[in-house]
KOLTOR-903235 format. One line per 3 residues: number of its first residue (from 0); for each residue x, y, z of C-alpha. Coordinates in nm, 3 decimals, m for minus. Example, Ala and Ser with C-alpha at 12.3 -4.5 7.8 and 13.67 -1.06 7.14 Angstrom:
<gukols>
0> 1.230 m0.450 0.780 | 1.367 m0.106 0.714
</gukols>
This chain:
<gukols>
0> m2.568 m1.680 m8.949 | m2.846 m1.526 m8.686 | m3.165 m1.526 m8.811
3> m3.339 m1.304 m8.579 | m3.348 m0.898 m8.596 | m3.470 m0.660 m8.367
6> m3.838 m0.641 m8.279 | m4.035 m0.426 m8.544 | m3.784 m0.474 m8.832
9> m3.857 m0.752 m9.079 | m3.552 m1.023 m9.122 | m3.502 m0.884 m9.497
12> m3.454 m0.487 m9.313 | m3.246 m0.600 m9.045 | m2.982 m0.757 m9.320
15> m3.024 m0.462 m9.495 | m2.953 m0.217 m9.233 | m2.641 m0.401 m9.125
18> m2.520 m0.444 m9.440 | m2.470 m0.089 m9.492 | m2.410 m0.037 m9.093
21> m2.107 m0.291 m9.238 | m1.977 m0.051 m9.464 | m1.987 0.230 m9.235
24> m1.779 m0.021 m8.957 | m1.529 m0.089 m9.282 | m1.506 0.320 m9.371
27> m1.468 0.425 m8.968 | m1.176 0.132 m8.945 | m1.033 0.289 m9.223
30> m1.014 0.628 m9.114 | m0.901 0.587 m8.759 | m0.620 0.387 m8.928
33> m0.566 0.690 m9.187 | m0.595 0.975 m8.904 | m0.300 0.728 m8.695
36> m0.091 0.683 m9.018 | m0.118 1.143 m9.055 | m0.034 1.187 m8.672
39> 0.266 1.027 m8.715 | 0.380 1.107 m9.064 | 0.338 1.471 m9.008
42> 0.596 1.747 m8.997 | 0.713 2.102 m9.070 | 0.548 2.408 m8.900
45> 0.247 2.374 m8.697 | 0.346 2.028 m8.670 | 0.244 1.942 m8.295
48> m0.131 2.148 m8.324 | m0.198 1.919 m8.606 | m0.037 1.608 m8.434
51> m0.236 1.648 m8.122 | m0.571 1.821 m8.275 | m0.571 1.410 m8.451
54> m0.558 1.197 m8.169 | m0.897 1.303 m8.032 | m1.057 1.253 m8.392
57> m0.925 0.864 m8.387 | m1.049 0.809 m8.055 | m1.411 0.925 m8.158
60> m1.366 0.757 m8.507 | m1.271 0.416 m8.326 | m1.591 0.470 m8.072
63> m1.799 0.532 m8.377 | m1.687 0.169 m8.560 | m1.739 0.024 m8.179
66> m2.147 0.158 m8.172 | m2.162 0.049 m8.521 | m2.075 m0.310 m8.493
69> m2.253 m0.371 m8.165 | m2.560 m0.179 m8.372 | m2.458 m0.472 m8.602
72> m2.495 m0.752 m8.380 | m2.808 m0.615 m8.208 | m2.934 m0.700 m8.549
75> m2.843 m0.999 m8.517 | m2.536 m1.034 m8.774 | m2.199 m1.049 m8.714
78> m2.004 m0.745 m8.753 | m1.658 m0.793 m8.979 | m1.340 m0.551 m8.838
81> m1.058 m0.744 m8.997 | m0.833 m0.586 m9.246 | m0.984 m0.783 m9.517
84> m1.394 m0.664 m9.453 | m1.240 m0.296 m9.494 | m1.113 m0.371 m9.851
87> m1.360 m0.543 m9.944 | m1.605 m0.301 m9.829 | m1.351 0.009 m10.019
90> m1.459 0.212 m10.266 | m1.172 0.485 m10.227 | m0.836 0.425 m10.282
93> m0.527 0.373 m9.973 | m0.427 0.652 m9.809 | m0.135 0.767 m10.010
96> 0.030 1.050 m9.886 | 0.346 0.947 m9.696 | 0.552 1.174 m9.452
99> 0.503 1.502 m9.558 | 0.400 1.886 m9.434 | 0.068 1.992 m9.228
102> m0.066 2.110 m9.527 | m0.006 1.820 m9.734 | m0.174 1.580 m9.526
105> m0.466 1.823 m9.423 | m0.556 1.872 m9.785 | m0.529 1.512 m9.884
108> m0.709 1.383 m9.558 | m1.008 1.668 m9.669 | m1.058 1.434 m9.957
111> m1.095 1.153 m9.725 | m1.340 1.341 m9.485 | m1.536 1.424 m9.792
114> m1.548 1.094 m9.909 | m1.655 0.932 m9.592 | m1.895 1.215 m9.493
117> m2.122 1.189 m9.811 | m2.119 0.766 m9.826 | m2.197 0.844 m9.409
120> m2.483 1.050 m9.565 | m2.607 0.808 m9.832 | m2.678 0.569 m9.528
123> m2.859 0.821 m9.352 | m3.060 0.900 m9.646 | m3.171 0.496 m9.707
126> m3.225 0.442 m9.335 | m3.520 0.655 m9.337 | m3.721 0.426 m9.478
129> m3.563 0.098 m9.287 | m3.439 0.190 m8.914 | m3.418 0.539 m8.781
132> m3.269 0.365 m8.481 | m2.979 0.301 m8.700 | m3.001 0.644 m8.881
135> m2.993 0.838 m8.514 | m2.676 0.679 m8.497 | m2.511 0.767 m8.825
138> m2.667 1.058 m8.845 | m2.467 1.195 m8.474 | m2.129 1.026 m8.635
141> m2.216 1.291 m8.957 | m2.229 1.580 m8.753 | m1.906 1.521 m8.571
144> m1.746 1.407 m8.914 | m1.827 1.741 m9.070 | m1.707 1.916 m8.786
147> m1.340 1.718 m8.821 | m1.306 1.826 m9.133 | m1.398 2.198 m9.062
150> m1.105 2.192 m8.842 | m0.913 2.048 m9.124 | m1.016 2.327 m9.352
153> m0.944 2.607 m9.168 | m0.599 2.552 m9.241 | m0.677 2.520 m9.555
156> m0.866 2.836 m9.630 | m0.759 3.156 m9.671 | m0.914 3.485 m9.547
159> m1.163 3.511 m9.894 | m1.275 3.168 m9.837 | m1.065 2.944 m10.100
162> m0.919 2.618 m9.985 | m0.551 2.591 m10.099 | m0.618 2.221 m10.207
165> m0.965 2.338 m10.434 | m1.037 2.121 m10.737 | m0.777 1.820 m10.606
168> m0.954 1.530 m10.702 | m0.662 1.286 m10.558 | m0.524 1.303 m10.234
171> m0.176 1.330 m10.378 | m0.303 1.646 m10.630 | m0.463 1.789 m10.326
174> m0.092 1.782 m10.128 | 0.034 1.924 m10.394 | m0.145 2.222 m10.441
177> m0.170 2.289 m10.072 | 0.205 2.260 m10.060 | 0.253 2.531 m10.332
180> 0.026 2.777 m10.206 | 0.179 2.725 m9.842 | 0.281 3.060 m9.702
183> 0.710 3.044 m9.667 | 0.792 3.024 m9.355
</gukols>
């Protein structure tokens, strides 16, 4: 392993930042993956608005884990994309919504935004002590993160504010509900 960080960080920072800089490579490999696996398991009404409002969120997602790792190995370590650093890095469960309506998969993949968004923010909040290099970074991903899933949510939400997938605490409960308070087309 390198030994060497960037100038002004101490050895012991530098592992530290790119350790969790790791986990934020592992959670951005994981969603561009997810977002892929919803484009094309998709369907029923509004199916090709959702299908084609996802592709642009993978491509920034994927250019996210791409400024991440080289952030990593401007540190110095060696950034880890394989299938295995991503579940060893988890701490959410698979995807696990199959094919299945718009509103399925947007409520279950708001639980995923969520998820990602406040471990993205957890980063952000140690890195202000360590690297705000680093932070800068994560902190640009956040803002673009939480605007993904306000697109996700406003097909969610109805006109007093509720999302149809509230109090889910599993992707598969939040499908569900969304499902059954889906307007009948």
């Amino acid at each position: 392993m390198t030994q060497f960080t960037v100038p002004g960080l101490s050895d012991k920072a530098g592992s530290e930042v790119a350790e969790l800089l790791q986990k934020a490579l592992s959670r951005y490999n994981d969603l561009h993956l997810t977002l892929k696996h919803v484009h094309w398991n998709v369907v029923g009404p509004n199916f090709i608005g959702v299908h084609e409002m996802i592709d642009p969120q993978v491509e920034l997602v994927r250019g996210y884990a791409d400024e991440v790792a080289e952030r990593i190995a401007t540190l110095g370590k060696s950034p880890l994309g394989t299938p295995g650093a991503i579940i060893n890095d988890r701490t959410w469960d698979d995807y696990s919504v199959e094919r299945d309506t718009v509103q399925a998969h947007l409520a279950a993949l708001d639980l995923v935004y969520t998820g990602v968004i406040e471990d993205t923010r957890k980063s952000i909040d140690r890195l202000e002590d360590l690297d705000l290099v680093s932070q800068d970074l994560l902190i640009s991903h956040a803002g673009e993160l939480e605007k993904f899933q306000w697109f996700v949510r406003a097909h969610l939400e109805n006109s007093g504010g509720q999302l149809a997938n509230e109090g889910a605490k599993t992707e598969k409960a939040a499908a569900s509900r969304a499902k059954k308070k889906a307007p009948v087309k």
